[in-house]
PAPA-953318 format. One record per residue (C-alpha): residue in one letter; x, y, z. Coordinates in steps of 0.02 Angstrom, whole numbers, plus 32768, in hexadecimal, padded with zeros to 4 digits. Example, Ala and Ser with C-alpha at 12.3 -4.5 7.8 and 13.67 -1.06 7.14 Angstrom:
2
A82677F1F8186 S82AC7FCB8165 
END
This chain:
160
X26E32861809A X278628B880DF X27552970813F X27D22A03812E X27BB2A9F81AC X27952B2A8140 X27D12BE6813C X27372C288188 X271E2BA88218 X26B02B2B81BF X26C92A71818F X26DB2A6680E4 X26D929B8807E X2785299C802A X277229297F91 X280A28C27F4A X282828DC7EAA X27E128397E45 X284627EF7DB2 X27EB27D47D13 X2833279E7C7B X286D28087BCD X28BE285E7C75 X282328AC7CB2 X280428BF7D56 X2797292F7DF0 X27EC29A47E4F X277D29D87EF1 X26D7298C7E89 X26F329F67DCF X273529837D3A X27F629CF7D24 X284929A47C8E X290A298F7CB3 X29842A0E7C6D X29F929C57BE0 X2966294F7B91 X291129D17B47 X297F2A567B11 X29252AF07AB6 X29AA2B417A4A X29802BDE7A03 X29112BD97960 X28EF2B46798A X28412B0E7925 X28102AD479C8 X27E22B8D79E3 X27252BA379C8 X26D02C5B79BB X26892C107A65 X27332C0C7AC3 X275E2CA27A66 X26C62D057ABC X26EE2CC97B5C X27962CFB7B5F X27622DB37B28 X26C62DB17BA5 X27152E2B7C16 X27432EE77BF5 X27E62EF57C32 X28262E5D7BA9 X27B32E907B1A X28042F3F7B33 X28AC2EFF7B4F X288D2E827AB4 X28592F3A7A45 X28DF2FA07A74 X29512F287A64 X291B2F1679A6 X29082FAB7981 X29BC2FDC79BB X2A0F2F447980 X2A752F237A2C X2A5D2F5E7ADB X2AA92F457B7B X2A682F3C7C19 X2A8A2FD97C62 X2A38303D7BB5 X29902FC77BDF X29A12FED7C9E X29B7309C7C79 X291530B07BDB X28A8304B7C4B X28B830957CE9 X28CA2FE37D35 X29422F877D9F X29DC2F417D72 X29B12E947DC3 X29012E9A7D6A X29422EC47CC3 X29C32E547CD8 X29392DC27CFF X28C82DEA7C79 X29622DE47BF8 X297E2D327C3A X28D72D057C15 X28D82D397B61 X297E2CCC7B48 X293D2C357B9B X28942C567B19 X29162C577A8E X29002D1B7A5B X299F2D707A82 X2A512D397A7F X2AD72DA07AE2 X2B902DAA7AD8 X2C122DF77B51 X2C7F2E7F7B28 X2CFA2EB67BC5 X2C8C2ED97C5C X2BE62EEA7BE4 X2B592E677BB6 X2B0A2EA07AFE X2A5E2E507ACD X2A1E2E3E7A33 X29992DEB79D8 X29BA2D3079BA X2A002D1378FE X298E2C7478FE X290F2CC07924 X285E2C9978C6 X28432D08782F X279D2D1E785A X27DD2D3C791A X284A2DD478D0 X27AC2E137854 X27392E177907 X27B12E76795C X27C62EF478BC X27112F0A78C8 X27062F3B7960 X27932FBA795B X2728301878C5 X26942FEB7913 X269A302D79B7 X272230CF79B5 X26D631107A67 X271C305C7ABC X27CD30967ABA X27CE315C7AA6 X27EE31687B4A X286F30E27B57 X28C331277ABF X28D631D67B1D X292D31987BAE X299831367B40 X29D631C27ADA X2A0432307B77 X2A6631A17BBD X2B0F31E27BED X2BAD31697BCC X2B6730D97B77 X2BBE30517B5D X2C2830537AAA X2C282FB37A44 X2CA62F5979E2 X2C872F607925 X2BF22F0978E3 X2C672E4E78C0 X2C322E31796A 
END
């Protein structure tokens, strides 16, 4: 087995990544499945409540995910500005729910919009409708922010 000098001073064991086939293979020990063979579109069936769970296990994306259905469309700047994060974390998170197949975005001029994916799930959309009535207290605060938000961005009409 090949040794690479890690960060912190130690020897660490650098694996090569071993070819299986179907296009499987290890990358540093941890089965890696190679981008382009399984593509996940979004709505794809392959979603399960499982996946969509996981994607939605942190605060910052299930809040992102609410406000951004209750509102329709948001950019990142509104969603930096009603949760009081970063611009880089936001930004991160947003990836995240795209790559789980939950938002699409679009470009308009300098701006990125997000909004929910039109594949998405129908029961997907009904969980995330229920929690909006369900739990009003989860985005009151978010919801304030927004609303005081100086020059927000304007959209084009809704044919976007």
């Amino acid at each position: 087995m090949a040794y690479k000098h890690g960060t912190i001073g130690t020897f660490m064991p650098r694996r090569v990544p071993v070819w299986h086939k179907h296009s499987h293979c290890h990358i540093y020990g941890f089965p890696y499945i190679l981008p382009g063979v399984i593509q996940h579109y979004p709505g794809d069936p392959a979603l399960s409540p499982l996946q969509f769970y996981k994607c939605l296990a942190d605060g910052t994306r299930l809040r992102s995910l609410l406000l951004i259905a209750r509102e329709g469309e948001l950019c990142v700047c509104e969603l930096v500005e009603a949760l009081g994060d970063s611009q880089p974390k936001i930004s991160r998170h947003l990836a995240q729910l795209r790559e789980c197949g939950l938002l699409s975005d679009r470009r308009q001029g300098q701006w990125v919009f997000y909004r929910l994916a039109p594949q998405m799930p129908e029961w997907a959309t009904a969980v995330l409708q229920h929690t909006l009535e369900g739990d009003e207290a989860l985005l009151s605060e978010p919801l304030q922010r927004l609303g005081g938000m100086a020059n927000r961005p304007e959209r084009c009409s809704s044919n976007c």
